[in-house]
C-alpha positions as CSV (number, residue, x, y, z in Angstrom):
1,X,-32.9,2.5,-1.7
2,X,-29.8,3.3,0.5
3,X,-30.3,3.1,4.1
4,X,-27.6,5.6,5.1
5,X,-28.3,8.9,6.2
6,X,-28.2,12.2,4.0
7,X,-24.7,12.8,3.5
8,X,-23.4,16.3,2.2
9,X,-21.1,15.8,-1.5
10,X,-17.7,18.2,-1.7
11,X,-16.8,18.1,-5.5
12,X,-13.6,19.9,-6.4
13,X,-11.6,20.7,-9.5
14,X,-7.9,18.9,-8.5
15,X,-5.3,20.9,-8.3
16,X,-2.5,22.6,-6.6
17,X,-4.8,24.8,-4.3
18,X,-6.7,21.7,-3.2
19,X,-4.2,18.8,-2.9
20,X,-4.8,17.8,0.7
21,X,-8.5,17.2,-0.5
22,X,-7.7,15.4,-3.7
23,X,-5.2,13.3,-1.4
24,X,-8.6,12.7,1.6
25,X,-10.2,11.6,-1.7
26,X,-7.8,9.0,-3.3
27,X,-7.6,7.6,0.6
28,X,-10.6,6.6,0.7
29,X,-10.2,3.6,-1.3
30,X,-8.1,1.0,0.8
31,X,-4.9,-0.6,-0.4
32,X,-2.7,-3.5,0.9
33,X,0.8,-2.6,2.3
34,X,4.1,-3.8,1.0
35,X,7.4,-3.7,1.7
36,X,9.9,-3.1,-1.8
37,X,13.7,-4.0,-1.6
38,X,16.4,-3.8,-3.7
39,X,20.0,-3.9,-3.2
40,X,21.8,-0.2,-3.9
41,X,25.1,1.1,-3.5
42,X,25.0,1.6,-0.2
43,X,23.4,-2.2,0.5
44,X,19.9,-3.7,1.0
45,X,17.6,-1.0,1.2
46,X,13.6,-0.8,1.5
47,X,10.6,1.3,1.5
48,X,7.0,1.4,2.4
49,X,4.5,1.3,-0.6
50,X,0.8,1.0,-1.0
51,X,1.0,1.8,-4.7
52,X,1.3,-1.4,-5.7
53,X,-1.0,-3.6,-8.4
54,X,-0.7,-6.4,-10.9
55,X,-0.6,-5.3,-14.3
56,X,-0.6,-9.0,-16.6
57,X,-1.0,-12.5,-15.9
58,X,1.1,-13.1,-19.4
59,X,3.6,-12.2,-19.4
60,X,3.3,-12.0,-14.7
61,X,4.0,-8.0,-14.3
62,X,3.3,-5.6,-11.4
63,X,3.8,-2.3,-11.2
64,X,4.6,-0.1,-8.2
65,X,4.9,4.0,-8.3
66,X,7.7,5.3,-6.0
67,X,7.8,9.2,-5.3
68,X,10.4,11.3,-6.9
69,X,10.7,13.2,-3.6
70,X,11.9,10.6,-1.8
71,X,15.8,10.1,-0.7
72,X,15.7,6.2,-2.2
73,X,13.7,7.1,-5.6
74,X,17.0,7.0,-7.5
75,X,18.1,3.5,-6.1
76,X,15.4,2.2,-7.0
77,X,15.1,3.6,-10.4
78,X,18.4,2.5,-10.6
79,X,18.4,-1.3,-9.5
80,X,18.1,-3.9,-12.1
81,X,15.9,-6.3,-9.7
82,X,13.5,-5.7,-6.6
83,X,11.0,-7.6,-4.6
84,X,8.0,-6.8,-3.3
85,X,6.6,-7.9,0.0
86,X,2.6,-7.8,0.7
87,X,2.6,-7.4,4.4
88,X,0.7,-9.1,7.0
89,X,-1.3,-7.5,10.1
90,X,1.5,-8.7,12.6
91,X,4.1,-6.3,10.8
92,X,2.4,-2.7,11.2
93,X,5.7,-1.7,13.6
94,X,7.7,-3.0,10.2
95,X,6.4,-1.3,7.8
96,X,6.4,2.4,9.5
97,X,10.1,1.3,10.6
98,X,10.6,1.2,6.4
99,X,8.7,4.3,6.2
100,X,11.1,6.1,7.9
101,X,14.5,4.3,6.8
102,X,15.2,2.7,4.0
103,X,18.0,0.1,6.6
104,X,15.3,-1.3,8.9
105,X,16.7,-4.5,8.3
106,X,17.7,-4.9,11.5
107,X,14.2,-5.5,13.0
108,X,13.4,-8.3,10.5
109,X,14.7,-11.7,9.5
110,X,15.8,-11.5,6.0
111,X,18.3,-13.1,3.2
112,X,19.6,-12.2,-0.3
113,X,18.1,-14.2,-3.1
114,X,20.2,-15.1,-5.9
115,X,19.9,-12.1,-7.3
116,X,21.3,-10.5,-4.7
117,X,17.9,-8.5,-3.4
118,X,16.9,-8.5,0.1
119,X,14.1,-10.8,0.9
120,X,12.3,-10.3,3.8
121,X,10.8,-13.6,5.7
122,X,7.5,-12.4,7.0
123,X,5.5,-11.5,4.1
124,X,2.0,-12.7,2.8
125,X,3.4,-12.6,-0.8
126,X,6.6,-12.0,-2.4
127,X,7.1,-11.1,-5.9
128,X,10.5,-11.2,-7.2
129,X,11.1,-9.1,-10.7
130,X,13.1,-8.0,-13.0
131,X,13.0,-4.2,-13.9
132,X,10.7,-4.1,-17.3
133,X,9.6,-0.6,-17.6
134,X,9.5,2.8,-16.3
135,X,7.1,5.8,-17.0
136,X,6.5,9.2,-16.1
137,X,3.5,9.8,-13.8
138,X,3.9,13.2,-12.4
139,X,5.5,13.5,-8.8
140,X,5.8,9.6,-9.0
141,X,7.0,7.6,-11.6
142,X,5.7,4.0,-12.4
143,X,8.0,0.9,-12.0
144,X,7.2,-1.8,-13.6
145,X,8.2,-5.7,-12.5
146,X,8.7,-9.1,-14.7
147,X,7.5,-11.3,-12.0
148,X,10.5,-14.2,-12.1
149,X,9.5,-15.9,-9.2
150,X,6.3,-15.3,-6.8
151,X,5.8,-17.0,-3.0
152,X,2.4,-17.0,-1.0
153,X,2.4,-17.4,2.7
154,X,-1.1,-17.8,5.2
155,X,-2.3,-14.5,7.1
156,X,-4.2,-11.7,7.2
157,X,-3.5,-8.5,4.8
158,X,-2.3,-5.5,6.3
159,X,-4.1,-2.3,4.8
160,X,-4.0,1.4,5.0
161,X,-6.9,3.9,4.1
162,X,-7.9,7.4,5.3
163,X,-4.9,8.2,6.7
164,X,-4.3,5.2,8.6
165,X,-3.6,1.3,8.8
166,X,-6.4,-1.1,9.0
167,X,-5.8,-3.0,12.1
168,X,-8.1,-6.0,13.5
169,X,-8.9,-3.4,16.7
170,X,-9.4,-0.5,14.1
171,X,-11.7,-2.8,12.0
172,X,-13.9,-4.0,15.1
173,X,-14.3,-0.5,16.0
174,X,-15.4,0.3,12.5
175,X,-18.3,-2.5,12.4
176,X,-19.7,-1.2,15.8
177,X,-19.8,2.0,14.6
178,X,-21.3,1.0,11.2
179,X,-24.1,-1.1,13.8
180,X,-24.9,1.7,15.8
181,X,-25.2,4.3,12.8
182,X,-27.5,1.7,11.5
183,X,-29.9,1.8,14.0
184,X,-29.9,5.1,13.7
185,X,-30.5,5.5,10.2
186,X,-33.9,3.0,10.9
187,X,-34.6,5.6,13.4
188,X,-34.2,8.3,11.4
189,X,-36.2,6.4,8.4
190,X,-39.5,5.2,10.9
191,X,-39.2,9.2,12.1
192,X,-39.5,10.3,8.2
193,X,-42.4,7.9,7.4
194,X,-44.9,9.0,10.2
């Protein structure tokens, strides 16, 4: 038996008429943050993904999904090799920077691997891949990575749900508040039961 209060249920049909709610839905499931690079024709560029996962231990693939809308969907569709970065707490700034120019390299320490992709030296993970597949998947398409080389760092995860990035402030915030509504769903249960 659940201890949370009543809550109301919205169930919808998706579709074009109701996007912004199909898009409150899917962010309600948090994901990590990462940074993917790839080197283009007009140099090192990067962007700001959460639709990132691992696909197979054997052979190592990932996948990522970037957005046909985007100005840097065709560099990457086009690039050969890319890397993807898991980000860590400490680089919030970073990642927004990449989410609103593909050459934020300036505010980060970075070199070229031999493969001439960017690598960025403040990760929690970097995977290094060579370009295996592509598919359609509607307004996005899905990239897929043969992992050739993969690096862990220490840290904390940086992740992003309802709208927002999970921050060690925004998580403290959102235990309190999960305390407090708590005690007042034992309230609200002992007020039931008389």
């Amino acid at each position: 038996m659940s201890n949370l209060l009543p809550q109301e249920e919205t169930s919808f049909v998706p579709g074009r008429e109701n996007s912004r709610e199909f898009r409150s839905a899917l962010a309600q499931f948090p994901t990590g943050v990462t940074i993917v690079t790839c080197n283009s024709e007009i140099g090192p560029l990067g962007v700001t993904a959460n639709s990132f996962t691992s696909i197979s231990l054997d052979p190592a693939l990932i996948m990522w999904c970037p957005t046909k809308s985007s100005k840097r969907y065709s560099a990457f569709m086009a690039a050969n090799h890319f890397a993807v970065h898991v980000m860590p707490v400490e680089e919030k700034e970073l990642c927004l920077s990449f989410s609103r120019s593909g050459q934020a390299f300036d505010d980060v320490d970075w070199h070229f691997s031999s493969k001439q992709v960017p690598l960025l030296d403040c990760s929690l993970a970097r995977f290094e891949c060579k370009r295996f597949a592509d598919y359609d998947g509607g307004d996005h398409s899905l990239l897929l990575g043969l992992v050739e080389k993969a690096s862990v760092f220490e840290g904390v995860p940086l992740t992003f749900s309802q709208g927002g990035f999970n921050t060690p402030e925004k998580e403290k915030e959102r235990h309190l508040n999960a305390w407090r509504d708590a005690d007042l769903t034992e309230t609200y249960q002992t007020a039931r039961n008389i």
